[in-house]
C-alpha positions as CSV (number, residue, x, y, z in Angstrom):
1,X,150.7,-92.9,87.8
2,X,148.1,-90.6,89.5
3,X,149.2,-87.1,89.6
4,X,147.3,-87.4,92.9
5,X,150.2,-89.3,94.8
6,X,152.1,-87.7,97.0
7,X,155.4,-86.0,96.1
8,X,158.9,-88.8,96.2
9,X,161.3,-87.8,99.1
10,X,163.5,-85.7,97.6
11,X,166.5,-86.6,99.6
12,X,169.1,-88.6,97.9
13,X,170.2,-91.7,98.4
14,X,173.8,-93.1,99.1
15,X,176.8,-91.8,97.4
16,X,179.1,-93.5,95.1
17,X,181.8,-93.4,97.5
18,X,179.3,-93.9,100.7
19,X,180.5,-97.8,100.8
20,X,184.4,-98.2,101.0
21,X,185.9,-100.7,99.0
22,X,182.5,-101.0,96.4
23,X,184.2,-100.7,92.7
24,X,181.8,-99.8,90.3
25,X,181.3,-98.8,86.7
26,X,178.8,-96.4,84.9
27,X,178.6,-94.9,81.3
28,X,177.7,-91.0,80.7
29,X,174.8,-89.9,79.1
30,X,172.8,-86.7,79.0
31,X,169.3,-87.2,78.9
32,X,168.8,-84.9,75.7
33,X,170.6,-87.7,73.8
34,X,168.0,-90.1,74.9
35,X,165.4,-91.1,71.7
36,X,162.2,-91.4,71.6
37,X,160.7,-87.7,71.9
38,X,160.7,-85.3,69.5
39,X,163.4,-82.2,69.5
40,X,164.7,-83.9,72.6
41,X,165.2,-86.5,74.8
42,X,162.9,-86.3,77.8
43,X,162.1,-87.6,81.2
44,X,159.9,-90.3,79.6
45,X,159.6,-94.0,79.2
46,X,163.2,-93.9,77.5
47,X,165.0,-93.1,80.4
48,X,163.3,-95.4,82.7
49,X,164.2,-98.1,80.3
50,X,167.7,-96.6,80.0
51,X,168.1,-97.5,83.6
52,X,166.1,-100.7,83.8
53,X,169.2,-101.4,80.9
54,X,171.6,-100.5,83.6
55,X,170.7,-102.0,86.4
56,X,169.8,-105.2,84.3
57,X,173.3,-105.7,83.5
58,X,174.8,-104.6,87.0
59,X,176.1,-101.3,85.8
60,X,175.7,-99.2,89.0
61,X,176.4,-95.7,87.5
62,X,175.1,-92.8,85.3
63,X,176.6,-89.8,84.7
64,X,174.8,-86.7,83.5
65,X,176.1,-82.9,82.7
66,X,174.3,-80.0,84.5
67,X,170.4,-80.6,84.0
68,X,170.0,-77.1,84.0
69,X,168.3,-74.9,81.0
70,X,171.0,-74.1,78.5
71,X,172.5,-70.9,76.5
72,X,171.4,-70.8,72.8
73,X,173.8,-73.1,71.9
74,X,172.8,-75.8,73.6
75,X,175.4,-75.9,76.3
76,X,174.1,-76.7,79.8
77,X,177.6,-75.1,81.7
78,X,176.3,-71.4,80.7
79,X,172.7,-71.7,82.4
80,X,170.1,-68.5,82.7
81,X,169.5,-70.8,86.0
82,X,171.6,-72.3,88.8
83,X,168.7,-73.7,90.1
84,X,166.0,-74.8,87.2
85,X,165.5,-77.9,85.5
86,X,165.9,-77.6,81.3
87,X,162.3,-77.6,80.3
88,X,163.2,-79.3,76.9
89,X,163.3,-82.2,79.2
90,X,159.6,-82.5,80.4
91,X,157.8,-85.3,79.0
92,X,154.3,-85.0,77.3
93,X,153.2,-88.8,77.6
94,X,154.2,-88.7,81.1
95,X,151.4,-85.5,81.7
96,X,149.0,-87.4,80.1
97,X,149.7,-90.7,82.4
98,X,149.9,-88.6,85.2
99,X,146.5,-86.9,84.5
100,X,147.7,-83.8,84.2
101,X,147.1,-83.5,80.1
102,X,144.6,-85.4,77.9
103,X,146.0,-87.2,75.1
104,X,144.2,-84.1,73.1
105,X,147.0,-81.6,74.1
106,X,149.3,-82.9,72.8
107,X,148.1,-82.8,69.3
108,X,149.6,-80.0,67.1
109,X,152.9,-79.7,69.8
110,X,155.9,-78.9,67.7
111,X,158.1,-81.5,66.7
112,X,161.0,-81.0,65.0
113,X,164.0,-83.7,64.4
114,X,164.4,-86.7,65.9
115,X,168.2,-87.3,65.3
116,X,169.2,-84.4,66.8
117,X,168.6,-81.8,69.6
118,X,166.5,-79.2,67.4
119,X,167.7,-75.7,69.1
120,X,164.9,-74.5,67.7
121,X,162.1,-76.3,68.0
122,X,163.2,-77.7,71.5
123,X,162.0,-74.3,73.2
124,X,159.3,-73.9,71.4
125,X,157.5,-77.4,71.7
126,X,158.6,-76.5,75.7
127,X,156.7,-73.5,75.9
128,X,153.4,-74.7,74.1
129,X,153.6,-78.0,76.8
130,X,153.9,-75.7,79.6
131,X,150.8,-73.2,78.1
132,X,148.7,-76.5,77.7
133,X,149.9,-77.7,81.1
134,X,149.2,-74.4,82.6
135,X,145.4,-74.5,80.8
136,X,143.9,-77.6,82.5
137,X,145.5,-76.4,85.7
138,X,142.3,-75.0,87.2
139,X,140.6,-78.9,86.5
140,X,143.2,-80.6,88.4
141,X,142.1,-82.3,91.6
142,X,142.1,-80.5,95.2
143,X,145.1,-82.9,96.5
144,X,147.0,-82.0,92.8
145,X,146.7,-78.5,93.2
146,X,147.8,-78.6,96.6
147,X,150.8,-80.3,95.8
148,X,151.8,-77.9,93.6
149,X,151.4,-74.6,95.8
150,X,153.6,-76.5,98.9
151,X,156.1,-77.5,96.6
152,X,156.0,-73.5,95.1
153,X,156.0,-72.0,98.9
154,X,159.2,-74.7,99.5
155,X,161.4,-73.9,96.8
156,X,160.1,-70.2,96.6
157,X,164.0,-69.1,97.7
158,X,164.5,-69.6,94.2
159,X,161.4,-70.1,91.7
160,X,159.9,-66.7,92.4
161,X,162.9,-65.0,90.6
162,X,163.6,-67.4,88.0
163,X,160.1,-67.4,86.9
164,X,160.3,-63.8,86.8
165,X,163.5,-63.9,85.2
166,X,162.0,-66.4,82.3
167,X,158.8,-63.9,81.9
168,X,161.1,-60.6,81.7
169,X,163.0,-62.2,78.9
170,X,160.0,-62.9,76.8
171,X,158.8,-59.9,77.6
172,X,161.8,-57.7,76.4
173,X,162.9,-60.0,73.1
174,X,165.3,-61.5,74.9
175,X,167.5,-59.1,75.9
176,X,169.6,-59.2,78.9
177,X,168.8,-58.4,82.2
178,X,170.6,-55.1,81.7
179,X,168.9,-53.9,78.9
180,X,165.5,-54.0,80.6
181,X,164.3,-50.8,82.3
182,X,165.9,-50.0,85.0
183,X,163.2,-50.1,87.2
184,X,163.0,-54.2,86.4
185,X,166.5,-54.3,86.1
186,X,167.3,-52.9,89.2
187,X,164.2,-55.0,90.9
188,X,162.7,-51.8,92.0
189,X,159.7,-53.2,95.1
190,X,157.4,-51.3,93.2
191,X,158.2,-52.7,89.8
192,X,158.4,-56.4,90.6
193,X,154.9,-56.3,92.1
194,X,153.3,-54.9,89.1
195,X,155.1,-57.8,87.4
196,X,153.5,-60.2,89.9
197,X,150.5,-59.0,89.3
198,X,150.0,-58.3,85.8
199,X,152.4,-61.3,84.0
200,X,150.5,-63.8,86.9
201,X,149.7,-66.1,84.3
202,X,153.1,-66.6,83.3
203,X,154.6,-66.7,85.9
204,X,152.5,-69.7,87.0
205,X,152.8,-71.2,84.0
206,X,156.9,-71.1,84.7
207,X,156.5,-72.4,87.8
208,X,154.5,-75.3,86.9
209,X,156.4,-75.9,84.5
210,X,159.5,-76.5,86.8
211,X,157.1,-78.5,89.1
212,X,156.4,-81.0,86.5
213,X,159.8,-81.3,85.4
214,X,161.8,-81.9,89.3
215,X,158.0,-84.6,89.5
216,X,159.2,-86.3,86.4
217,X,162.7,-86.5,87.3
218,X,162.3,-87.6,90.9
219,X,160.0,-90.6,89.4
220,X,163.3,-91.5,87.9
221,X,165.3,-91.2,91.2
222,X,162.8,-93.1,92.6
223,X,163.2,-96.1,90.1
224,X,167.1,-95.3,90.2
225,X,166.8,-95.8,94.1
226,X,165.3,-99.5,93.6
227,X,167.3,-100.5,91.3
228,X,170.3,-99.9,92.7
229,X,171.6,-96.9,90.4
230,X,173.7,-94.0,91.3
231,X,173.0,-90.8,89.7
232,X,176.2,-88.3,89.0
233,X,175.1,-85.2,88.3
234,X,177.8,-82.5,87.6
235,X,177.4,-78.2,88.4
236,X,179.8,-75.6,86.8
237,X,181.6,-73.5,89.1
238,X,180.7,-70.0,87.5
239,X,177.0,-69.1,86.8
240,X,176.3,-67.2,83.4
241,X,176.3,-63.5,83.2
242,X,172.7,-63.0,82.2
243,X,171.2,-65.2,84.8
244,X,168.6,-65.1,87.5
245,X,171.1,-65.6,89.4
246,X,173.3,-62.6,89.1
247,X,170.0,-60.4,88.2
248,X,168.4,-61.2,92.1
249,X,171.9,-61.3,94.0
250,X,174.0,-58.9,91.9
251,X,175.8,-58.0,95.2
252,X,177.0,-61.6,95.5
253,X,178.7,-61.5,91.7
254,X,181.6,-59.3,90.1
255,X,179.1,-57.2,88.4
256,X,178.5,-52.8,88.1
257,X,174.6,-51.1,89.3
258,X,174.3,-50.9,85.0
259,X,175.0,-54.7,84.8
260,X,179.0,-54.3,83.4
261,X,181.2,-56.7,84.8
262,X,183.7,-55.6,87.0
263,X,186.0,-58.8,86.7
264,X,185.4,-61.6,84.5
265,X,186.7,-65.2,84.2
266,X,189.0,-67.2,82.5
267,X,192.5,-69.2,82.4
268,X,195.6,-67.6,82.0
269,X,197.9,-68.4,78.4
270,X,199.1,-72.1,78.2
271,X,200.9,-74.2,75.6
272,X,197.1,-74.3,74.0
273,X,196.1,-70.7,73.7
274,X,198.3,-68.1,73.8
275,X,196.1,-65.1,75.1
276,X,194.3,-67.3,77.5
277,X,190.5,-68.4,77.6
278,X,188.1,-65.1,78.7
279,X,184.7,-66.5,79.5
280,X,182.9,-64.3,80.3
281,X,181.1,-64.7,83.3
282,X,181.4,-62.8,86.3
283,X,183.6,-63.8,89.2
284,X,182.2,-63.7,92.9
285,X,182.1,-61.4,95.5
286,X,183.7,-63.5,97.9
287,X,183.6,-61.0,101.2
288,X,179.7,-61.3,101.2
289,X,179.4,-64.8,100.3
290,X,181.7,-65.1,103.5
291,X,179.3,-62.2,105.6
292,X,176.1,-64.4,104.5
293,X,177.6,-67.9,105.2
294,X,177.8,-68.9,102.0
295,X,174.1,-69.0,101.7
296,X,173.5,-69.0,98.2
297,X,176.3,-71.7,97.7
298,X,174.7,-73.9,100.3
299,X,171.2,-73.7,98.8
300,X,173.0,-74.1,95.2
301,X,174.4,-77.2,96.2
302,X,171.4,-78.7,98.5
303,X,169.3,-77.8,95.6
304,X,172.0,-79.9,92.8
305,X,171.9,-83.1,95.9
306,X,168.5,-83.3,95.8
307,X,168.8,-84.2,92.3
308,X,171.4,-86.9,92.4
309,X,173.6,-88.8,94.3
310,X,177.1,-87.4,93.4
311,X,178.0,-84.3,92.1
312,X,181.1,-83.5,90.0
313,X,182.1,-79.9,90.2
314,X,183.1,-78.5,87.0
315,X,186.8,-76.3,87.5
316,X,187.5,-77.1,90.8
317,X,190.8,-75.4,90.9
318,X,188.8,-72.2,91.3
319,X,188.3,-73.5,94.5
320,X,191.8,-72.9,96.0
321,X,191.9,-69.6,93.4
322,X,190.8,-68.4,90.1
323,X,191.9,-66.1,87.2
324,X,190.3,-63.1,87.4
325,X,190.8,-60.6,84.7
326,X,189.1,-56.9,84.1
327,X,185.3,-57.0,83.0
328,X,186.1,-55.2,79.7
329,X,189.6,-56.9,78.4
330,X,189.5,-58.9,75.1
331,X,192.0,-61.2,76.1
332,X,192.7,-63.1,79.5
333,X,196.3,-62.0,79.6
334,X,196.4,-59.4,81.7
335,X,194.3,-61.8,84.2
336,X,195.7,-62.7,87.8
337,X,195.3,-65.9,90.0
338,X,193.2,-64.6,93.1
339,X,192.1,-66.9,96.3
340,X,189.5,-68.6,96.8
341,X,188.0,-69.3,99.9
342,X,187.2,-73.0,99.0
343,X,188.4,-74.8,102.3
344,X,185.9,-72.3,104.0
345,X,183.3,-73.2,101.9
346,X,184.1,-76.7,101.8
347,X,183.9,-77.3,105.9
348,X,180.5,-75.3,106.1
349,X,178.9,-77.5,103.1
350,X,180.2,-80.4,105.4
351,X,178.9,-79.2,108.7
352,X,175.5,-78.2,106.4
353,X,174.7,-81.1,104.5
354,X,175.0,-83.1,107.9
355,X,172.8,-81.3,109.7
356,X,170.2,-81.7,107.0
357,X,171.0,-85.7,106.4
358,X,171.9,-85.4,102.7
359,X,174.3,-87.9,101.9
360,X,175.5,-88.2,105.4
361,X,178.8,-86.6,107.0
362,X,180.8,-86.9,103.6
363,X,180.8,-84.4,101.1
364,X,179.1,-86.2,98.3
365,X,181.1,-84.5,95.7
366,X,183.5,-85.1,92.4
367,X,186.6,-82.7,91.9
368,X,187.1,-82.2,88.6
369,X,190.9,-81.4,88.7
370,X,191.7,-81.5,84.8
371,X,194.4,-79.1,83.6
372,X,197.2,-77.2,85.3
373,X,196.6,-78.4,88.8
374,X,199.0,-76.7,92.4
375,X,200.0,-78.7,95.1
376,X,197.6,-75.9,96.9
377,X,194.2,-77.5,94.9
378,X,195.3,-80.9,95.4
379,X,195.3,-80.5,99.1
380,X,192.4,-79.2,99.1
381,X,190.4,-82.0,97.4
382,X,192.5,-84.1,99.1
383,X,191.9,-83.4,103.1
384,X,187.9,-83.2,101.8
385,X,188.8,-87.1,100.4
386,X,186.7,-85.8,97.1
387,X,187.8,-87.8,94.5
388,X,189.5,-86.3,91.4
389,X,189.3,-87.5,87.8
390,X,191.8,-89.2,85.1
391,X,191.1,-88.8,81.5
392,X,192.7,-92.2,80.0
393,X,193.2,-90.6,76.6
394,X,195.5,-88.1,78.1
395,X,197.9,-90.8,79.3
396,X,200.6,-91.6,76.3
397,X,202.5,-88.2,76.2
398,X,205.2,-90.5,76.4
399,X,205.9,-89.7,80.1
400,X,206.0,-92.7,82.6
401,X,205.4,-90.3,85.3
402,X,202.3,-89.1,83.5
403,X,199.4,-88.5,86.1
404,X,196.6,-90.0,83.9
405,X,198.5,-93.8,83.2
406,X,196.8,-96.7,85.3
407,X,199.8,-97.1,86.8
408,X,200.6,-94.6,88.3
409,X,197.2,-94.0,90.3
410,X,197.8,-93.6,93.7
411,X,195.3,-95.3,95.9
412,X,191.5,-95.7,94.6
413,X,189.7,-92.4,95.2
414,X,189.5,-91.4,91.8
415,X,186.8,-91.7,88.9
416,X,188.7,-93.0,85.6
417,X,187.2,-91.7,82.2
418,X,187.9,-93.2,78.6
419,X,186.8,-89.6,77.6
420,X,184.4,-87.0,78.9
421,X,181.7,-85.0,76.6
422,X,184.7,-82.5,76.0
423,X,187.1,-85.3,74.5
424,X,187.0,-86.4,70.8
425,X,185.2,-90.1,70.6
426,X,188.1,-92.7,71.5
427,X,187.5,-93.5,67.7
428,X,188.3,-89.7,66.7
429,X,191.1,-89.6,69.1
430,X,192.9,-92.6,67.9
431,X,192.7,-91.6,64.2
432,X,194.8,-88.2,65.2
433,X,196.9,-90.0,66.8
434,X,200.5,-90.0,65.4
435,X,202.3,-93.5,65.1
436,X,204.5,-92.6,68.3
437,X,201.5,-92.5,70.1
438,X,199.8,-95.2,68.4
439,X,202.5,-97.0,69.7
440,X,202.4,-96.4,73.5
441,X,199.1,-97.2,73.4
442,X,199.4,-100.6,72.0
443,X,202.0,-101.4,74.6
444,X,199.6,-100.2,77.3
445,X,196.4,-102.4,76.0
446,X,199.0,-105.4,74.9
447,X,198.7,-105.6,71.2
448,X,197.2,-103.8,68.3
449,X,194.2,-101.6,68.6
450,X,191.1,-102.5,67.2
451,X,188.6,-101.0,69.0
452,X,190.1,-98.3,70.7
453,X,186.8,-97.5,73.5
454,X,186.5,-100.8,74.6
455,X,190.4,-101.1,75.2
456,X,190.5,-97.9,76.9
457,X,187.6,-99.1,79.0
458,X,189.5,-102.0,79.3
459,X,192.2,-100.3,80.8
460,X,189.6,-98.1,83.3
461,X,187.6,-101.0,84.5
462,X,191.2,-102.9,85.3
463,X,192.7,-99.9,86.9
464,X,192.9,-99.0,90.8
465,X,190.1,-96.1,90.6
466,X,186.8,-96.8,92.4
467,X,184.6,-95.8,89.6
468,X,185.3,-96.3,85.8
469,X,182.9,-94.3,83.4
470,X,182.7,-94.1,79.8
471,X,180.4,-92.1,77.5
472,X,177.7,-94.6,75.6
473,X,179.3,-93.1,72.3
474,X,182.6,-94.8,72.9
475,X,180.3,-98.3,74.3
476,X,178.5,-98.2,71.0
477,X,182.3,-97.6,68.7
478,X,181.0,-94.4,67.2
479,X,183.3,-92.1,64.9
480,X,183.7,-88.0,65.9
481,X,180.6,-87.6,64.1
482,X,179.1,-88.2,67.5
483,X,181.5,-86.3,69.4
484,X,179.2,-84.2,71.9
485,X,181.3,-81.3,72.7
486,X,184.2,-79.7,71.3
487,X,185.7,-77.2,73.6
488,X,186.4,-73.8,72.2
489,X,183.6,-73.9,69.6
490,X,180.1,-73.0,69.6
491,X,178.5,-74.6,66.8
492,X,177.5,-77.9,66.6
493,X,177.7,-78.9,69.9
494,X,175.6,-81.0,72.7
495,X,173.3,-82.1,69.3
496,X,173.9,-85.6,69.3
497,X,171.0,-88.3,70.0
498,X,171.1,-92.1,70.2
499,X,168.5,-93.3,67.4
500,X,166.8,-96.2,67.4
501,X,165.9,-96.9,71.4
502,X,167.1,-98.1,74.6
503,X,166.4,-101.6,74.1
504,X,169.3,-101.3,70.9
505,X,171.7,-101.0,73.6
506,X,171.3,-104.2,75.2
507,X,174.2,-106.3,73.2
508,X,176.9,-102.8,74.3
509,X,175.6,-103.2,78.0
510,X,176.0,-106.5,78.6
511,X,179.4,-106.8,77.1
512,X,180.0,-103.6,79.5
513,X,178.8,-105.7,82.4
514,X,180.6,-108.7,82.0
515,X,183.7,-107.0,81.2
516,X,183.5,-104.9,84.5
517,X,182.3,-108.0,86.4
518,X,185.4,-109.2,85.4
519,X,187.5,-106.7,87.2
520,X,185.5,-107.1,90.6
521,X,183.0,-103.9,89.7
């Protein structure tokens, strides 16, 4: 493909709940468990044959986490971005088809493991691409170039500063945004147009960087668009600490002049952990979100719709109201719920997102409701008809009211999981299982488990909810070994990769397909 064609519409298409009635089935996948590239998946050929695999066997969904840039653990739900693309994820063949690198540059890249996401060499083989991309820049064509500089002016709202934001952290060791003199990290005038001018080179090669990456993954849209694929992306509700974000709109966030938080997140003590969960990340100002409109919100969201077609919202619940606890505590005990002004929010990204045509007058959004949940959050996801999640391995407590049991789903507005990327495989979970439980779920599925993904899927695709997902771990009957995400850690997470390549999948998807054809999805 020329990298003289003009940019893809970057509107999104339909959402998964645009068409009442339409049951359909998807499977989650994050791109950097895609093979075929070094150190990480990628935007390549593998994911356009990942979705040629789809839509071959009339599987209508997939499901993604946050394609944001991750901490350095890997973990896409504590971005330094709310509004970049994870560089790790451009593809070099696709430069090189694009005419944008010669096969040349891409000799001596860093490589790394193929098995695995490499958190190390991931970043680096990111940074050399985007040094060579940044190199032949001056060669490209006149219509190239100018491509680039209208898509720069158009998303400048945000690029400018995260470009900064990328540069300052290489400049500084990568300390945070605190730690930097105070004339950067207070974003003295003076000080960030030195920056501009001196660090110029960097900062376009940032920028072009995120250029080529939204390109690449808009090619895929594209493809998605034709082939009649829905893409579910998912946002977490808090951004991280040390953040563009919070760095250029520190008035908007929880956060002190010398970068201390004032009041941080969390979730108060349960059954699971007595002194609660603390994460960290600063809570928001809601008074001036309310005084600016809920600007930043809006654009954080338009910004996440132009990228897919439905978008789960990580913790919901914070919403209707959130934990807040004091910026320096060491536990999240002392926390206390305070309100939320999500039904505000909610109507203005409504009345918004209408004006603008994105996924017409609906709200194209997911609640993720998991957890503790108030009669105050369910109404509120409720009179925005945003459909709320059930986690089938959460069902056989032994309780026949229990919320998460096929049976007891209460109309169809709701996405059914075997598991998310925070559950154990359905494979790890059924091995720590105890025989009680063992047993409800055999009465559930009708006989003795065997396979306990594809009964659980089972049990989604037959089951009232409108859309059924399951992670490809659980299609392909893989052990705990390929869990991707164990809550609570932060070691050896988000690392696992398919191996082998798309076209292995075929046998899984089809059986997938015929098995939800059966069902009417």
């Amino acid at each position: 493909m020329s990298g003289d064609r003009p940019r893809p519409d970057p509107a999104p298409g339909p959402g998964a709940e645009s068409t009442p009635g339409i049951r359909r089935c998807g499977v989650l996948l994050h791109p950097t468990a895609l093979p075929g590239t070094p150190a990480c998946g990628s935007f390549g050929l593998e994911a356009e044959r990942w979705i040629e695999a789809l839509a071959a066997q009339g599987i209508q969904v997939w499901q993604l986490l946050p394609l944001a840039p991750t901490d350095s653990t890997g973990s896409p739900y504590s971005s330094p971005s709310a509004f970049a693309l994870n560089p790790w994820l451009l593809d070099a063949e696709q430069l090189v088809r694009d005419g944008l690198l010669r096969a040349g540059d891409l000799q001596g890249l860093p490589e790394g493991r193929w098995d695995r996401l490499d958190l190390e060499t991931a970043p680096q083989r990111a940074e050399a691409l985007a040094a060579r991309l940044a190199s032949r820049q001056p060669s490209w064509s006149a219509a190239q170039q100018a491509s680039f500089e209208a898509w720069r002016r158009a998303e400048s709202h945000w690029l400018q500063d995260h470009c900064r934001f990328v540069v300052l952290k290489r400049l500084h060791g990568q300390q945070p945004w605190w730690q930097w003199p105070a004339p950067l990290a207070h974003r003295s005038r003076r000080a960030l147009r030195a920056l501009d001018g001196e660090q110029a080179a960097g900062l376009l090669q940032e920028a072009l960087l995120q250029w080529q990456l939204q390109w690449q993954w808009q090619r895929l849209q594209g493809l998605a668009r034709r082939l009649d694929v829905q893409l579910v992306g998912d946002v977490p509700f808090y951004v991280a600490h040390d953040s563009a974000d919070v760095w250029s709109h520190r008035r908007l966030f929880s956060v002190r002049r010398d970068g201390s938080l004032v009041t941080q997140s969390g979730v108060p003590p349960d059954y699971f952990a007595a002194t609660g969960q603390l994460w960290g990340t600063p809570v928001y100002s809601w008074l001036l979100h309310r005084l600016t409109g809920f600007r930043w919100w809006l654009r954080r969201l338009e910004r996440q719709l132009q990228l897919v077609d439905l978008l789960r919202i990580d913790h919901f619940r914070a919403l209707e109201a959130a934990w807040w606890v004091d910026g320096q505590a060491s536990t999240a005990i002392e926390g206390r719920w305070h309100p939320s002004p999500g039904e505000a929010l909610l109507r203005r990204l409504r009345r918004h997102l209408h004006r603008r045509a994105v996924g017409g007058a609906d709200v194209p959004l997911i609640a993720e409701d998991l957890g503790v949940i108030t009669p105050e959050v369910e109404a509120l996801r409720d009179r925005h008809g945003l459909p709320g999640m059930k986690i089938l391995q959460f069902a056989f407590d032994g309780n026949p009211d229990n919320a998460y049991l096929p049976a007891n789903y209460q109309g169809s507005h709701w996405v059914v999981y075997t598991g998310t990327h925070d559950n154990a495989t359905c494979i790890g979970w059924w091995n720590g299982l105890g025989e009680e439980e063992r047993r409800r779920v055999e009465v559930c599925v009708g006989g003795p488990v065997h396979a306990p993904g594809w009964q659980l899927l089972e049990l989604a695709l037959a089951s009232r909810a409108g859309l059924a997902v399951v992670p490809l771990q659980d299609l392909l009957h893989l052990g705990d070994a390929a869990r991707f995400n164990t809550p609570g850690t932060s070691s050896g997470n988000w690392e696992w990769r398919l191996l082998g390549s798309v076209a292995d999948l075929e046998g899984p998807l089809r059986g997938l397909g015929e098995l939800a054809r059966r069902y009417g999805r």
